[in-house]
PyMOL Python script that loads the backbone (N, CA, C, O; Angstrom):
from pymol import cmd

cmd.read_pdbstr("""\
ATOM      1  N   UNK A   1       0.839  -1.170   0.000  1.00  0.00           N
ATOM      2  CA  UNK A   1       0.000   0.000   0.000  1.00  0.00           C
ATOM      3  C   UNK A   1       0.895   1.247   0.000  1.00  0.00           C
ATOM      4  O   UNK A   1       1.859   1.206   0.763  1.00  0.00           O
ATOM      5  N   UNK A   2       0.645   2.798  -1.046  1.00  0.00           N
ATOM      6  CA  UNK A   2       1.266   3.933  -0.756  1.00  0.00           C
ATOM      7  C   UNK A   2       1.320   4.584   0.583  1.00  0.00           C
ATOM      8  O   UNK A   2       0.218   4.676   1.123  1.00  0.00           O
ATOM      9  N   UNK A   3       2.178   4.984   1.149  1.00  0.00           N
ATOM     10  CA  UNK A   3       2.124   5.507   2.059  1.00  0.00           C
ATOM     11  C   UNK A   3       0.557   6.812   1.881  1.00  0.00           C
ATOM     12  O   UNK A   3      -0.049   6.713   0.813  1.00  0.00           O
ATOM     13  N   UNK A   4       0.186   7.580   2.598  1.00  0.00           N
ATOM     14  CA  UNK A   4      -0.883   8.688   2.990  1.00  0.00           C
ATOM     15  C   UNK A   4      -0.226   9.665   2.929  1.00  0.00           C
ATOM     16  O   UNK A   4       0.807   9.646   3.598  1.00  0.00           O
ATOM     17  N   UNK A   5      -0.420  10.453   2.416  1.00  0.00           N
ATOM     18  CA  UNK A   5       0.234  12.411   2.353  1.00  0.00           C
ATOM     19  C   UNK A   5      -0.414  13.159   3.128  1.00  0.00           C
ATOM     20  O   UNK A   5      -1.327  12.568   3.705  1.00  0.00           O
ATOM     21  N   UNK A   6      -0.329  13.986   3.315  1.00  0.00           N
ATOM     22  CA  UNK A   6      -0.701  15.127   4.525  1.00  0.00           C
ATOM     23  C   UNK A   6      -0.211  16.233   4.202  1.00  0.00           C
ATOM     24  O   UNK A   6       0.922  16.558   4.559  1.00  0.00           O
ATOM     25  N   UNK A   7      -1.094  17.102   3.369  1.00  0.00           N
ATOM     26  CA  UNK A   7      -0.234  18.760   3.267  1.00  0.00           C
ATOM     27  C   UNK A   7      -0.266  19.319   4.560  1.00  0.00           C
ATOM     28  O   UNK A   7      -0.908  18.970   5.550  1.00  0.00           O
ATOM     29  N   UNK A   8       0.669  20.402   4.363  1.00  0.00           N
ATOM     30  CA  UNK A   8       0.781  21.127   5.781  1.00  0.00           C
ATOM     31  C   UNK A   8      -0.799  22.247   6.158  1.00  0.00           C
ATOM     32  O   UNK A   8      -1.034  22.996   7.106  1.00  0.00           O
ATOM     33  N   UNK A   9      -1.296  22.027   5.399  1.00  0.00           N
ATOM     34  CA  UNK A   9      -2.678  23.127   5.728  1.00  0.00           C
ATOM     35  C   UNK A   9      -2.175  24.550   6.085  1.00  0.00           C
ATOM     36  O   UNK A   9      -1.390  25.138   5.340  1.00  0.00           O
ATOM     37  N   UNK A  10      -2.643  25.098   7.244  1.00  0.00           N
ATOM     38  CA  UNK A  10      -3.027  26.599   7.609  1.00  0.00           C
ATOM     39  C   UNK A  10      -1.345  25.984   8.327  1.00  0.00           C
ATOM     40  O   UNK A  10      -1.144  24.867   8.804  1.00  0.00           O
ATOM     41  N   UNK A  11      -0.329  27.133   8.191  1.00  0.00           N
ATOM     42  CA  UNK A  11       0.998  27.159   8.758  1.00  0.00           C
ATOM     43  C   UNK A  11       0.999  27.077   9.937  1.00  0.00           C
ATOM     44  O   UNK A  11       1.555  26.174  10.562  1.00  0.00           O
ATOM     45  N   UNK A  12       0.078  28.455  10.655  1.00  0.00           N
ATOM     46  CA  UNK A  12       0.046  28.712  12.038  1.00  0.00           C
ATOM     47  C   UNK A  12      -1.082  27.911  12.631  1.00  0.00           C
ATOM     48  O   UNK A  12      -1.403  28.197  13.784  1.00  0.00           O
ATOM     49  N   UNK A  13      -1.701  26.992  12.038  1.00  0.00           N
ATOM     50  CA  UNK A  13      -2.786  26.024  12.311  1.00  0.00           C
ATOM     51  C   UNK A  13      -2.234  25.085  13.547  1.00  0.00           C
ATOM     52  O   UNK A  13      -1.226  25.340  14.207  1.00  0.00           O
ATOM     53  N   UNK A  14      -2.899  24.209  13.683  1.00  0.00           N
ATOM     54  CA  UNK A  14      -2.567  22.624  14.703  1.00  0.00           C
ATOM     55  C   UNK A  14      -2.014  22.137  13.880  1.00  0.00           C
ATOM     56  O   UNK A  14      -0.850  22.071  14.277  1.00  0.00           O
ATOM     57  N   UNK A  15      -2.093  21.646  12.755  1.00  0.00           N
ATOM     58  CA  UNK A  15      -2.076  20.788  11.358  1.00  0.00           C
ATOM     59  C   UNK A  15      -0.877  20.100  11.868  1.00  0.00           C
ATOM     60  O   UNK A  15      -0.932  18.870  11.854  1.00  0.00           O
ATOM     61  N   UNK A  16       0.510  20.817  12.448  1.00  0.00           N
ATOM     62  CA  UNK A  16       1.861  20.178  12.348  1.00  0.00           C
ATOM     63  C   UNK A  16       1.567  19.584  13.683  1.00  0.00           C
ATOM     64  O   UNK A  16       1.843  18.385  13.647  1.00  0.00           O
ATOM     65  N   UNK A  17       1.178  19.904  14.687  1.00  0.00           N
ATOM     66  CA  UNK A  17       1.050  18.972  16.220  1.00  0.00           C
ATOM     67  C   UNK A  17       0.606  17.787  15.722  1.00  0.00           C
ATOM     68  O   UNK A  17       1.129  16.674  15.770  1.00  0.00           O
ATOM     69  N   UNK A  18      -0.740  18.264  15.086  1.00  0.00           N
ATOM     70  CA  UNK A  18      -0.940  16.914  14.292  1.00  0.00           C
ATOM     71  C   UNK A  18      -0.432  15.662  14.246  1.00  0.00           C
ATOM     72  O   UNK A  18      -0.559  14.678  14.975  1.00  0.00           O
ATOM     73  N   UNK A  19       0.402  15.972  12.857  1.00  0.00           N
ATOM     74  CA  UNK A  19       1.191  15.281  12.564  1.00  0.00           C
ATOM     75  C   UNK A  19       2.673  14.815  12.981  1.00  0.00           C
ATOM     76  O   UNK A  19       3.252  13.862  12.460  1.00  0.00           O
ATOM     77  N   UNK A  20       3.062  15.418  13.735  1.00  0.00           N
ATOM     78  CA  UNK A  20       3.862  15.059  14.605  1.00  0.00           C
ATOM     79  C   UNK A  20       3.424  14.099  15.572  1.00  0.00           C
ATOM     80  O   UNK A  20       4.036  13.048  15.761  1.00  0.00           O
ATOM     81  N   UNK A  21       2.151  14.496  16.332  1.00  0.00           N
ATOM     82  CA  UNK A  21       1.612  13.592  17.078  1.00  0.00           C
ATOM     83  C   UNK A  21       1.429  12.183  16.772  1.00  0.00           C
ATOM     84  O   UNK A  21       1.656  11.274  17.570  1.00  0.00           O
ATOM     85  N   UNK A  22       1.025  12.048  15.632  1.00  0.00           N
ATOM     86  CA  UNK A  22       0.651  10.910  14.562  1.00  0.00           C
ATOM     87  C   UNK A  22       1.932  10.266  14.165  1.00  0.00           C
ATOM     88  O   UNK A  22       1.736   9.093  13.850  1.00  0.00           O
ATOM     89  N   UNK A  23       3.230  10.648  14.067  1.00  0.00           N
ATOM     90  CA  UNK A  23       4.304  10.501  13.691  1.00  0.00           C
ATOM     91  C   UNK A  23       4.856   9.585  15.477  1.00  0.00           C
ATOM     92  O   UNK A  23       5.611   8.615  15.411  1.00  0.00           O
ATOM     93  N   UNK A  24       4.584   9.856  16.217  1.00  0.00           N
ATOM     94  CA  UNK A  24       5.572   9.971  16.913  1.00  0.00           C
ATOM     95  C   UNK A  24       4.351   8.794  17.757  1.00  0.00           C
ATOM     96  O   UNK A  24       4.552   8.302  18.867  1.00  0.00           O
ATOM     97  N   UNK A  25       3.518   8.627  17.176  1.00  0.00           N
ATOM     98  CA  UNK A  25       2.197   6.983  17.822  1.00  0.00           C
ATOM     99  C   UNK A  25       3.031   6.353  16.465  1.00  0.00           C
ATOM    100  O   UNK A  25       3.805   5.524  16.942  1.00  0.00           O
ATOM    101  N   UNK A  26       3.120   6.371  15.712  1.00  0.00           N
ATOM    102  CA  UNK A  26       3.362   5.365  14.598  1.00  0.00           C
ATOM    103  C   UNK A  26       3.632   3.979  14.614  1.00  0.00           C
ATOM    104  O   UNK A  26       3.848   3.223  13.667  1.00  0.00           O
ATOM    105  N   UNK A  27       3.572   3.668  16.299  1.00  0.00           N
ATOM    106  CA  UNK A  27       4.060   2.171  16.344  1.00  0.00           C
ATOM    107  C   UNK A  27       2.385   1.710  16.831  1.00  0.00           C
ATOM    108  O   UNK A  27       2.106   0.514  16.752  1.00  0.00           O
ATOM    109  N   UNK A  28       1.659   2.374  17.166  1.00  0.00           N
ATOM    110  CA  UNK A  28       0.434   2.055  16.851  1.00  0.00           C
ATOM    111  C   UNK A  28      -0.612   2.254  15.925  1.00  0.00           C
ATOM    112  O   UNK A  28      -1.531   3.067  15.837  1.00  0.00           O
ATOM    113  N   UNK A  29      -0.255   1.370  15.313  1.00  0.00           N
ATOM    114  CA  UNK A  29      -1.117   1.264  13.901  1.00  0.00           C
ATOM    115  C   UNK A  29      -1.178   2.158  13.007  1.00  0.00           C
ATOM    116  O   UNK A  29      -1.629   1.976  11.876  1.00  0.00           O
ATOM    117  N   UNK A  30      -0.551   3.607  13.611  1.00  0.00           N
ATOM    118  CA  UNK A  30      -0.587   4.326  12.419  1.00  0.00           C
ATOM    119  C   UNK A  30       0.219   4.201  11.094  1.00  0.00           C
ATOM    120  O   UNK A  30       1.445   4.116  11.019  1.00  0.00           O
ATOM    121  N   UNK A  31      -0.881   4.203   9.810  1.00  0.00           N
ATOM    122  CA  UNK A  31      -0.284   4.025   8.799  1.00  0.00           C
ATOM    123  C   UNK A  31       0.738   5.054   8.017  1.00  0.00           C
ATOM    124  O   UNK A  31       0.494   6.259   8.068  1.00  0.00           O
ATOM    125  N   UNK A  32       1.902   4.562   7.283  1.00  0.00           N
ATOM    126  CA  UNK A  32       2.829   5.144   6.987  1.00  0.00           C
ATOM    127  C   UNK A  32       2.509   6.447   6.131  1.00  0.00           C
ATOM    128  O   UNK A  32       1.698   6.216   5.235  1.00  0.00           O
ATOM    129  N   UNK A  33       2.930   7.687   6.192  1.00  0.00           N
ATOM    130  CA  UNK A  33       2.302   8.920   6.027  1.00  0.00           C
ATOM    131  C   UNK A  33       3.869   9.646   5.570  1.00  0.00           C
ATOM    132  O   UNK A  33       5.011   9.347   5.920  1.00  0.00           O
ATOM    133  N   UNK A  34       3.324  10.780   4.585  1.00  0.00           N
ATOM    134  CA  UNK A  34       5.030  12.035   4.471  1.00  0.00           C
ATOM    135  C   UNK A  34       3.667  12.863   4.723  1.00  0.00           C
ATOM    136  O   UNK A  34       2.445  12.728   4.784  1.00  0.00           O
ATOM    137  N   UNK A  35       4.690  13.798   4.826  1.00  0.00           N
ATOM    138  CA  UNK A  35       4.437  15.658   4.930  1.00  0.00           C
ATOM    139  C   UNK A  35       4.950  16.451   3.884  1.00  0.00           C
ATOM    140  O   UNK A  35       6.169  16.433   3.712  1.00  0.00           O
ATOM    141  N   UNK A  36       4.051  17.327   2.961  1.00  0.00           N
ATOM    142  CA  UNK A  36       4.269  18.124   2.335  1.00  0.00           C
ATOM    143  C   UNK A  36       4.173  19.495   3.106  1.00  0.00           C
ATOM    144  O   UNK A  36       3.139  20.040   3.491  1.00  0.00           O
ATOM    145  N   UNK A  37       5.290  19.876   3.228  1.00  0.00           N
ATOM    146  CA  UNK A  37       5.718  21.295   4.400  1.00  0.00           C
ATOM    147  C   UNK A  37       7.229  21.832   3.911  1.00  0.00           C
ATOM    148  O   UNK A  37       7.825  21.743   2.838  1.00  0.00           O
ATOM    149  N   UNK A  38       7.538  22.385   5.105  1.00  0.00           N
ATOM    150  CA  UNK A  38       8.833  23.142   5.012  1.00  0.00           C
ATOM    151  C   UNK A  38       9.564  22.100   5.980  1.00  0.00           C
ATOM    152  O   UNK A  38       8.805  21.843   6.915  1.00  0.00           O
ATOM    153  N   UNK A  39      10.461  21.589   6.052  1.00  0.00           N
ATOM    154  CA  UNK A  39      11.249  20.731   6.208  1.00  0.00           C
ATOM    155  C   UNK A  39      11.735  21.378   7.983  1.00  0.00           C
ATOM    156  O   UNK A  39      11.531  20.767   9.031  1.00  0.00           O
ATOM    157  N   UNK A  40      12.303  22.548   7.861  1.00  0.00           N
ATOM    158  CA  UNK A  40      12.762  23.355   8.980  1.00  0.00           C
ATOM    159  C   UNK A  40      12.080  23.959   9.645  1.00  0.00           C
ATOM    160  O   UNK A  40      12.375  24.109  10.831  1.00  0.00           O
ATOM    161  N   UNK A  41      10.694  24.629   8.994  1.00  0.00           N
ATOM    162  CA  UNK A  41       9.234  24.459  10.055  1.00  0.00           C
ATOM    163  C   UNK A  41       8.736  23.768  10.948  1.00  0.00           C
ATOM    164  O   UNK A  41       8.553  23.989  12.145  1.00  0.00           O
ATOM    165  N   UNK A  42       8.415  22.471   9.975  1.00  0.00           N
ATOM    166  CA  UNK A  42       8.239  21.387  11.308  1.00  0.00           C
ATOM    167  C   UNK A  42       8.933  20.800  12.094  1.00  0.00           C
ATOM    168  O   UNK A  42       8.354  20.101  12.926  1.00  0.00           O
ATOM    169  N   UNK A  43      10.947  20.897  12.118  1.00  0.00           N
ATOM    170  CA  UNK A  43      11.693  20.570  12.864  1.00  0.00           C
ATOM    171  C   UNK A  43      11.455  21.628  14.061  1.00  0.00           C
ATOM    172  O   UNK A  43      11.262  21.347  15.244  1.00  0.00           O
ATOM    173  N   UNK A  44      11.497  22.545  13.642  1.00  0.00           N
ATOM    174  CA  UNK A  44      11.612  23.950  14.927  1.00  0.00           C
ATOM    175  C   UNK A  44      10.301  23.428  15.362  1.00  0.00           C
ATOM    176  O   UNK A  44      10.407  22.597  16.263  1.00  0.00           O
ATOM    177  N   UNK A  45       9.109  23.678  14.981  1.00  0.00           N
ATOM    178  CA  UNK A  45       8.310  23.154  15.754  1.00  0.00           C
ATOM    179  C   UNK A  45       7.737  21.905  16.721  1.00  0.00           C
ATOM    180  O   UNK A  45       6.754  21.929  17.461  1.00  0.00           O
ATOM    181  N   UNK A  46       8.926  20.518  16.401  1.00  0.00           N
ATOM    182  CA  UNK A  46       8.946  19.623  17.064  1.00  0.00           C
ATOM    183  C   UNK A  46       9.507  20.157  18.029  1.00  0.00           C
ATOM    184  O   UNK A  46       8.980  19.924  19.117  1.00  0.00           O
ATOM    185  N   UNK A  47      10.736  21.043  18.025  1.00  0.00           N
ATOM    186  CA  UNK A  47      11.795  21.506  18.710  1.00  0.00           C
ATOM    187  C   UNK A  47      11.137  22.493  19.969  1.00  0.00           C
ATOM    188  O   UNK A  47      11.557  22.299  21.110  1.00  0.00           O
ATOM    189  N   UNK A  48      10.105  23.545  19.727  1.00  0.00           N
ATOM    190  CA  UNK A  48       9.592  24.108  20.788  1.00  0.00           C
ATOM    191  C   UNK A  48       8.734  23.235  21.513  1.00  0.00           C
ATOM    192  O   UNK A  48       8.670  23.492  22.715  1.00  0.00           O
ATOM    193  N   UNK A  49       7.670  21.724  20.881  1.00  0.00           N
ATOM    194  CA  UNK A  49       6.986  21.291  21.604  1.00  0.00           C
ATOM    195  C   UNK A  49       7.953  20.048  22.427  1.00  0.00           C
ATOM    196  O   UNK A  49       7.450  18.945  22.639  1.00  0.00           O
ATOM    197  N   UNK A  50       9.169  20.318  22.792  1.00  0.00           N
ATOM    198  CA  UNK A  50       9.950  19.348  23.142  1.00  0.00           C
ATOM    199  C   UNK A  50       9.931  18.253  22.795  1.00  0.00           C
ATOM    200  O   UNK A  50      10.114  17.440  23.701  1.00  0.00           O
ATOM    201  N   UNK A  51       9.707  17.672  21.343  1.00  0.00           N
ATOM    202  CA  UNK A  51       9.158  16.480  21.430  1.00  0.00           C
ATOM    203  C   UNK A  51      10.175  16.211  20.445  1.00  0.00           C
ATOM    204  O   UNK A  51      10.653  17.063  19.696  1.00  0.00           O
ATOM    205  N   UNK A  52      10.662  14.294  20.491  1.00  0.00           N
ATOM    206  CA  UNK A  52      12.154  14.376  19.782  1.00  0.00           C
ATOM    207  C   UNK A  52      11.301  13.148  18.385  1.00  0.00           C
ATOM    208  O   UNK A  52      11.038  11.955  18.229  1.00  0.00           O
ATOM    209  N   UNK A  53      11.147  14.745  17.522  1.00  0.00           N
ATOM    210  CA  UNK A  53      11.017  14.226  16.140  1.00  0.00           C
ATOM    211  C   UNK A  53      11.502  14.180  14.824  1.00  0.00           C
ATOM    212  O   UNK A  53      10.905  14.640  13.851  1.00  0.00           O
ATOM    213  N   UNK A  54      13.070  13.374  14.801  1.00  0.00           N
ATOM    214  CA  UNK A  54      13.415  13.512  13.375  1.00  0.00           C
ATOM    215  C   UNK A  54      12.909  14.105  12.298  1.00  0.00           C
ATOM    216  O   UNK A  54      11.759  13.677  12.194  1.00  0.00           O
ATOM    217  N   UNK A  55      13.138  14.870  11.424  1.00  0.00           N
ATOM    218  CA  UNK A  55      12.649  14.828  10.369  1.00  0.00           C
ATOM    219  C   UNK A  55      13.488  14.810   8.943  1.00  0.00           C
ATOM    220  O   UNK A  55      14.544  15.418   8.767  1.00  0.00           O
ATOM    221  N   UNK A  56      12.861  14.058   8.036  1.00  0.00           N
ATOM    222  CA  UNK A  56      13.788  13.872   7.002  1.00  0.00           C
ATOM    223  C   UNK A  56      13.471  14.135   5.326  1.00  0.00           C
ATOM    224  O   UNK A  56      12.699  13.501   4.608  1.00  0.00           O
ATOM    225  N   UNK A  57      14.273  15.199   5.000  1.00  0.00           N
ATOM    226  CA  UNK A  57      13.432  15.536   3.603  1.00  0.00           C
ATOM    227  C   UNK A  57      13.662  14.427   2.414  1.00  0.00           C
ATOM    228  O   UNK A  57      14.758  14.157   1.924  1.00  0.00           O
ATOM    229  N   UNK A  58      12.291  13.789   2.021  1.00  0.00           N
ATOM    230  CA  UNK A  58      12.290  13.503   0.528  1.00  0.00           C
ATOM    231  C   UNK A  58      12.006  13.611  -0.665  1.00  0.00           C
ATOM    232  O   UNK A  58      11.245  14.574  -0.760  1.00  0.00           O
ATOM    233  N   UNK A  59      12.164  13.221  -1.512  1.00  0.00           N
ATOM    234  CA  UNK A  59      11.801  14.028  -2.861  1.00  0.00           C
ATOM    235  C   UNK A  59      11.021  12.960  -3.661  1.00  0.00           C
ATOM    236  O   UNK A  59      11.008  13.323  -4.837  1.00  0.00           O
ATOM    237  N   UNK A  60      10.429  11.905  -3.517  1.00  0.00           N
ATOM    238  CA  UNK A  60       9.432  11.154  -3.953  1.00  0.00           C
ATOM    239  C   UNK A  60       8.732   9.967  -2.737  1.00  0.00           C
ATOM    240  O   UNK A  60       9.268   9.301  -1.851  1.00  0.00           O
ATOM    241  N   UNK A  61       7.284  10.100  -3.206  1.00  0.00           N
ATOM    242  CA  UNK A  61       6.545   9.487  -2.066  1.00  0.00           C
ATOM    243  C   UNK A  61       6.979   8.177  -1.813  1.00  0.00           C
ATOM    244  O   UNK A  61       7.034   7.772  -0.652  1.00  0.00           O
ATOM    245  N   UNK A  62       7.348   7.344  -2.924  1.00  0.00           N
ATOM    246  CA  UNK A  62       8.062   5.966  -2.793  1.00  0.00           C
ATOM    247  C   UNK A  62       9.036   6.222  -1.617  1.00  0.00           C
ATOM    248  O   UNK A  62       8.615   5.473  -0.735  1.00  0.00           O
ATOM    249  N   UNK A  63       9.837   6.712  -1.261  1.00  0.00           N
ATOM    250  CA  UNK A  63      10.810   7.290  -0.330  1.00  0.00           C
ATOM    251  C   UNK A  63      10.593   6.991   1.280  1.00  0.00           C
ATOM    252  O   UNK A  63      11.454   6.522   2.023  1.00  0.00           O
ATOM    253  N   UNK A  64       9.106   7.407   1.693  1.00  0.00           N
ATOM    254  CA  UNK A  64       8.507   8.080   2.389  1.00  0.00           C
ATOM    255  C   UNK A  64       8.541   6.145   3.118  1.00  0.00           C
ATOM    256  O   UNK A  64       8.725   6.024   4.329  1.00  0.00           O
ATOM    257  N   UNK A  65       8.439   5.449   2.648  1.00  0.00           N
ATOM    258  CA  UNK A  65       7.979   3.985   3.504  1.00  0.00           C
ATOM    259  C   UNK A  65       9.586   3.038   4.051  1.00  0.00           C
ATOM    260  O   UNK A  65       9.664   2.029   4.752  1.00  0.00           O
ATOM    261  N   UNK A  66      10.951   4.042   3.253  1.00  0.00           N
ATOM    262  CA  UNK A  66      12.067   3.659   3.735  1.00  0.00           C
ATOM    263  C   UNK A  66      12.117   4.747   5.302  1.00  0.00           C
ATOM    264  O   UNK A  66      12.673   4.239   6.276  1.00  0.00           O
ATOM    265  N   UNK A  67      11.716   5.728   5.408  1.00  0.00           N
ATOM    266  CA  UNK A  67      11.966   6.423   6.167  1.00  0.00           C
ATOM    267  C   UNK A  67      11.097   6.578   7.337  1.00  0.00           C
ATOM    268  O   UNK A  67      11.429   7.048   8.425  1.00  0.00           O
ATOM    269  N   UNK A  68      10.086   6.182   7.033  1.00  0.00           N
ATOM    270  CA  UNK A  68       8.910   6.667   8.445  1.00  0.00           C
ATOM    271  C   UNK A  68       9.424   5.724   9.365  1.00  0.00           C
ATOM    272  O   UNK A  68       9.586   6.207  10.486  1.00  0.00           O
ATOM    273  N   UNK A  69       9.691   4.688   9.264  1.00  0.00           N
ATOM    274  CA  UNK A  69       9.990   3.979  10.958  1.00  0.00           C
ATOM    275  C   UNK A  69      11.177   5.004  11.685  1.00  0.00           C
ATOM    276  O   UNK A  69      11.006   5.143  12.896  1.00  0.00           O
ATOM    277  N   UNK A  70      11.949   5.483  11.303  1.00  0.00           N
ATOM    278  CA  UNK A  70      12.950   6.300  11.853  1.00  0.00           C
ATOM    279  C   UNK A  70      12.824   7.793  12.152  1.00  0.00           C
ATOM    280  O   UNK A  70      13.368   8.391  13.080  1.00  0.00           O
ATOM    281  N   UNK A  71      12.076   8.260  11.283  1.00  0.00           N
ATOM    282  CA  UNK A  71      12.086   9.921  10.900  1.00  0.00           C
ATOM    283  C   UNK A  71      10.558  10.537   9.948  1.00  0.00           C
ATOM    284  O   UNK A  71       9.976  10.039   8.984  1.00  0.00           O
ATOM    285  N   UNK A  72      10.393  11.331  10.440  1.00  0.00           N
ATOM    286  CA  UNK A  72       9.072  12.251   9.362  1.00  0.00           C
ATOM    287  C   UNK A  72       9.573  12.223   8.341  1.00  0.00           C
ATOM    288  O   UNK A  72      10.724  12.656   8.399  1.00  0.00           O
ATOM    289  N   UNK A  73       9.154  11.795   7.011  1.00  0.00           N
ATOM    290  CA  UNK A  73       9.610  12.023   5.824  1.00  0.00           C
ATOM    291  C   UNK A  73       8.696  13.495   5.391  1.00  0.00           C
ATOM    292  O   UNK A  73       7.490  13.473   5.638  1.00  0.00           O
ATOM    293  N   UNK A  74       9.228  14.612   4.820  1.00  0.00           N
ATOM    294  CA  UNK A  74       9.028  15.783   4.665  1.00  0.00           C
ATOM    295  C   UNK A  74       9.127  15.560   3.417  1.00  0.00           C
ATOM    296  O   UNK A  74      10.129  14.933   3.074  1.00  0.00           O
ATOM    297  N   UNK A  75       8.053  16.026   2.237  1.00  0.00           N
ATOM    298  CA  UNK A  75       8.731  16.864   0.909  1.00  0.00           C
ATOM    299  C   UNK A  75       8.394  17.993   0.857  1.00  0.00           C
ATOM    300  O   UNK A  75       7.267  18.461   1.015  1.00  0.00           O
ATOM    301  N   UNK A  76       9.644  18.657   0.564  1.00  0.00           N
ATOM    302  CA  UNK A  76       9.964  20.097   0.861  1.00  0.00           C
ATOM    303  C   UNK A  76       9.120  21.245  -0.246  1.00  0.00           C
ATOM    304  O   UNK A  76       9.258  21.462  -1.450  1.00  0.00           O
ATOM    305  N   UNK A  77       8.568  21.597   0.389  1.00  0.00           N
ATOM    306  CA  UNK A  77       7.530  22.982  -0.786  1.00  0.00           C
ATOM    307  C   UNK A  77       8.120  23.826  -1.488  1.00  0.00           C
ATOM    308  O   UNK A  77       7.596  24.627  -2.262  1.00  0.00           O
ATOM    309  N   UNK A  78       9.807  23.616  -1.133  1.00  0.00           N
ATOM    310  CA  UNK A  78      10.341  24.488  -1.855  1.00  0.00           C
ATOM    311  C   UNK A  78      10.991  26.118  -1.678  1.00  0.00           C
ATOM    312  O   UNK A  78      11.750  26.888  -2.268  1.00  0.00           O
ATOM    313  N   UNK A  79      10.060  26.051  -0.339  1.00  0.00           N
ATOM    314  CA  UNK A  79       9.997  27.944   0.163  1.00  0.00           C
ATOM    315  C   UNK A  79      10.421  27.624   1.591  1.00  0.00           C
ATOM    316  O   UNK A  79       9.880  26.671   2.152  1.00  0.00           O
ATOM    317  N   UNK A  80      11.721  28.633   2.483  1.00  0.00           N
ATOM    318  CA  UNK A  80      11.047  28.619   3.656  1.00  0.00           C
ATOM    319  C   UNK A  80      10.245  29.302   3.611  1.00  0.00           C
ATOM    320  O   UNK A  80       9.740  30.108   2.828  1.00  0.00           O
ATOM    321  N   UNK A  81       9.996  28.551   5.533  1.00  0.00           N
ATOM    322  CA  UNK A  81       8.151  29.580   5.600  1.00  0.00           C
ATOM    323  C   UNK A  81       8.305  29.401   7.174  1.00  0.00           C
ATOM    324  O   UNK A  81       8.830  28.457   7.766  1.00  0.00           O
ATOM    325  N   UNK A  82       7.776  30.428   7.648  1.00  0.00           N
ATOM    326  CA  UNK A  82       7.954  30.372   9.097  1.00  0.00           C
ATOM    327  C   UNK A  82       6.090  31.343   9.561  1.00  0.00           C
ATOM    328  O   UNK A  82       5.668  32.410   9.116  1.00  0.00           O
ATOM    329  N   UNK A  83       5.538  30.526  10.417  1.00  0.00           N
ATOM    330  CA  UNK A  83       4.582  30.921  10.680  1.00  0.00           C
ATOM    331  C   UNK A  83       4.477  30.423  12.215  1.00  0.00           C
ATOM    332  O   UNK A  83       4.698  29.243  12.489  1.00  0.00           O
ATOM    333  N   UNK A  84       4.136  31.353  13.187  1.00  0.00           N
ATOM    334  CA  UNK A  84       3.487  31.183  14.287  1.00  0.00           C
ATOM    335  C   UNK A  84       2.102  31.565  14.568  1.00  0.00           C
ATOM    336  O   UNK A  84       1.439  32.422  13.985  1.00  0.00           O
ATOM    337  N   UNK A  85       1.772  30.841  15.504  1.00  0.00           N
ATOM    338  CA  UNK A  85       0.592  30.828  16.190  1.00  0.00           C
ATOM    339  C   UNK A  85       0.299  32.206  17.167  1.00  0.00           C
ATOM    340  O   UNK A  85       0.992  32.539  18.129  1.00  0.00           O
ATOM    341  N   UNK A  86      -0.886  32.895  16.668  1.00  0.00           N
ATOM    342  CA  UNK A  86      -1.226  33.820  17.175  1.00  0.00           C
ATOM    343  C   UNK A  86      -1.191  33.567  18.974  1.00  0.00           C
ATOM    344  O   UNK A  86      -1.362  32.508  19.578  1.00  0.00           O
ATOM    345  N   UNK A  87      -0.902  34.976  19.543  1.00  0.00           N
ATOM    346  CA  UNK A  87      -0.720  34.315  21.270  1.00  0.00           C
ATOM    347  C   UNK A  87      -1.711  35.142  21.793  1.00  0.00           C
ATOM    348  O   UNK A  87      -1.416  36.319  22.002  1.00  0.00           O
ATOM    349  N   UNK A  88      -2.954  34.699  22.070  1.00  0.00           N
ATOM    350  CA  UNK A  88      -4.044  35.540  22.949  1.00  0.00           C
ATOM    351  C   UNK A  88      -4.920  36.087  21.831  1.00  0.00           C
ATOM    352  O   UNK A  88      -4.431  35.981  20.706  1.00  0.00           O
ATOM    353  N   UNK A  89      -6.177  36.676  21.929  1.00  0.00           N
ATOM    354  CA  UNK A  89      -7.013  37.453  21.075  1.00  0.00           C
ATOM    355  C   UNK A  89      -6.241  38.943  20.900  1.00  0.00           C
ATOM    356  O   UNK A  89      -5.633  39.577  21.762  1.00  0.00           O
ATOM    357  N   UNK A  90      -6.477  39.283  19.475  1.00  0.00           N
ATOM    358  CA  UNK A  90      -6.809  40.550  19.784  1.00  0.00           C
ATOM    359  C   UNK A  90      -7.571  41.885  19.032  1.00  0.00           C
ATOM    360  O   UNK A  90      -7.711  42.942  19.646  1.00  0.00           O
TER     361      UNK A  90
END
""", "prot")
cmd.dss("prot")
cmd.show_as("cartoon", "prot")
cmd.util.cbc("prot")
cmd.orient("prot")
């Protein structure tokens, strides 16, 4: 079976907890998945939620089923992009 894709959605969204979250259960049943994102986005953002999540850029989805037991397979959008999460209303 292909691995599942997952674009990165809204930047400053949940979307990457997400998937990190999902990444990091992967030994329960979750099925093998990449990320279409910014490669260094979702590292920094594993990185503030303390949570220790490899990530590893590839460049075709075939790729993506050598790498998920070890690391997030990322294909890279091409752009950085840095977006945070709004803090409080205003």
């Amino acid at each position: 079976m292909p691995p599942l894709v997952v674009t990165m959605g809204e930047p400053a969204g949940v979307g990457g907890e997400i998937v990190l979250k999902a990444w990091l259960g992967r030994r329960d049943k979750v099925p093998p998945f990449y990320l279409i994102d910014d490669p260094e986005r979702i590292s920094a953002l594993a990185r503030r939620l303390g949570w220790s999540v490899p990530v590893r850029p590839i460049h075709a989805p075939e790729e993506a089923l050598a790498v998920f037991a070890e690391a997030l397979p990322v294909v890279p959008i091409g752009i950085p992009l840095r977006a945070l999460p709004a803090q409080g209303e205003r």
